[in-house]
C-alpha positions as CSV (number, residue, x, y, z in Angstrom):
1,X,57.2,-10.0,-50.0
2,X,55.3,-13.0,-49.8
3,X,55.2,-15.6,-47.2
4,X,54.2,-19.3,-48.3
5,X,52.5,-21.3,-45.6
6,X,52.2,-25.0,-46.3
7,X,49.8,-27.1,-44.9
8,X,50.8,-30.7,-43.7
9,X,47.7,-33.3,-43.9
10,X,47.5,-35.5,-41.2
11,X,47.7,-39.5,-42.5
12,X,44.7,-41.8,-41.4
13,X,46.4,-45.2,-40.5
14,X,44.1,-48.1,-40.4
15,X,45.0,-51.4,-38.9
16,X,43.4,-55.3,-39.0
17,X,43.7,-57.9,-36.1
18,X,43.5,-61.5,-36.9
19,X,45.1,-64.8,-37.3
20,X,45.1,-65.2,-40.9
21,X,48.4,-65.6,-42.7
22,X,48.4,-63.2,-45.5
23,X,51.5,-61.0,-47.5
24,X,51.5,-57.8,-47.6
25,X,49.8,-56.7,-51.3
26,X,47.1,-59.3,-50.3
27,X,43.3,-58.1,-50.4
28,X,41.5,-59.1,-47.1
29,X,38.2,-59.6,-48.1
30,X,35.0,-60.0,-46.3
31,X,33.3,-62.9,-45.3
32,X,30.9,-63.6,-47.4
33,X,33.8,-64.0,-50.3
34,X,35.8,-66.2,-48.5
35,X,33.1,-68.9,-48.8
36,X,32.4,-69.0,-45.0
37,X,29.7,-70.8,-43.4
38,X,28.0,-67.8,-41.3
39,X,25.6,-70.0,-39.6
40,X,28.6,-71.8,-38.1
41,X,29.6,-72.0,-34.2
42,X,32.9,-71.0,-35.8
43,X,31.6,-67.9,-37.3
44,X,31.4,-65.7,-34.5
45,X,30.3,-61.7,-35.3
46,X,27.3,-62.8,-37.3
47,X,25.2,-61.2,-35.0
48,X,27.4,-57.4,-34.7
49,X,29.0,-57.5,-38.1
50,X,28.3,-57.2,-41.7
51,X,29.8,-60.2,-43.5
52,X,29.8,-57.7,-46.8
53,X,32.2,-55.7,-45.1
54,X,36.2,-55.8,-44.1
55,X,36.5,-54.0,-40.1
56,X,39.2,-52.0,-40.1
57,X,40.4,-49.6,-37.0
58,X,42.6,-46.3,-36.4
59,X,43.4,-48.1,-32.8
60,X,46.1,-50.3,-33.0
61,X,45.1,-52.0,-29.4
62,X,41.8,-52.3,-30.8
63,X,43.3,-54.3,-33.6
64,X,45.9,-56.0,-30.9
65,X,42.4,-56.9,-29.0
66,X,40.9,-58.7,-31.9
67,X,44.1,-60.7,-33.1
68,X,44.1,-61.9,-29.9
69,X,40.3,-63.2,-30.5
70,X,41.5,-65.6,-32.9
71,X,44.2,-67.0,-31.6
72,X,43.4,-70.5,-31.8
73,X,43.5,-70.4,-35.7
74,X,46.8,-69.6,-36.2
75,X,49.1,-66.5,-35.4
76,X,47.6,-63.1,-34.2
77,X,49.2,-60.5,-36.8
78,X,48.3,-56.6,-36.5
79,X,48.0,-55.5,-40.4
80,X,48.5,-52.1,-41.3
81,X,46.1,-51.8,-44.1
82,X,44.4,-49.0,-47.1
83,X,40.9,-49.4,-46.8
84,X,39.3,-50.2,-50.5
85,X,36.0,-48.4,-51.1
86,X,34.1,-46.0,-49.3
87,X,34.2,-46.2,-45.0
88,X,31.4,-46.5,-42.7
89,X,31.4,-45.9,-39.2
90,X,30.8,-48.7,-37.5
91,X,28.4,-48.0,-34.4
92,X,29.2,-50.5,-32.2
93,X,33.1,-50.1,-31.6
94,X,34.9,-46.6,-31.1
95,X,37.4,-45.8,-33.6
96,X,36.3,-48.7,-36.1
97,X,35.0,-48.7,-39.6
98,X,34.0,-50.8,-42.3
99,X,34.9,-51.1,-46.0
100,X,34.3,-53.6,-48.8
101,X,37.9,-54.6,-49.1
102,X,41.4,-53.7,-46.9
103,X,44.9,-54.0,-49.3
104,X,47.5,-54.7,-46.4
105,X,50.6,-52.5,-46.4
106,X,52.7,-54.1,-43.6
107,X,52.5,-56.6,-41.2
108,X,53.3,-56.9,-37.7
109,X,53.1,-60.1,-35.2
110,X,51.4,-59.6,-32.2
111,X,53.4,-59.6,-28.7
112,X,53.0,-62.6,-26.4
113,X,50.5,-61.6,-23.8
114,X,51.8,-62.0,-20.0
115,X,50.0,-63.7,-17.1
């Protein structure tokens, strides 16, 4: 008698926060290939990010959180996304990562915060 055992591997989801309007099958790319001016006022994670680099995050709130950031460029949208290119850790925020590229998979609008 033999007994087969199958193993179930847990799925990584990674998420993007921001106010960009983009489809899903769009490729979020980093700054640097958007053509934005880094030394700009407007240009705000010069100093903690690499502008080589898409951020990407397993925490949804932590994607929420910087949707929010941006809110006064358009619509804060939570993108479920497939990270193109190897990850890096990124030091400086738990449960985030970096990756040259993120292919978006779904899209989600973020709730109306309450005061």
């Amino acid at each position: 008698m033999t007994s087969k055992t199958r193993f179930h591997r847990a799925v990584t989801e990674y998420y993007h926060g921001t106010c960009a309007d983009l489809a899903v099958g769009d490729t979020i790319l980093p700054a640097t290939e958007l053509g934005l001016d880094l030394f700009s006022p407007d240009y705000t994670s010069r100093e903690t990010s690499d502008p080589y680099r898409v951020y990407v995050t397993t925490d949804v709130a932590q994607a929420w959180y910087w949707a929010l950031g941006d809110m006064d460029l358009g619509t804060p949208t939570i993108y479920r996304v497939e990270p193109i290119g190897k990850l890096r850790r990124d030091i400086l925020a738990f449960n985030s990562f970096s990756c040259r590229r993120a292919r978006i998979l779904a899209r989600s609008p973020v709730p109306p915060v309450k005061s």
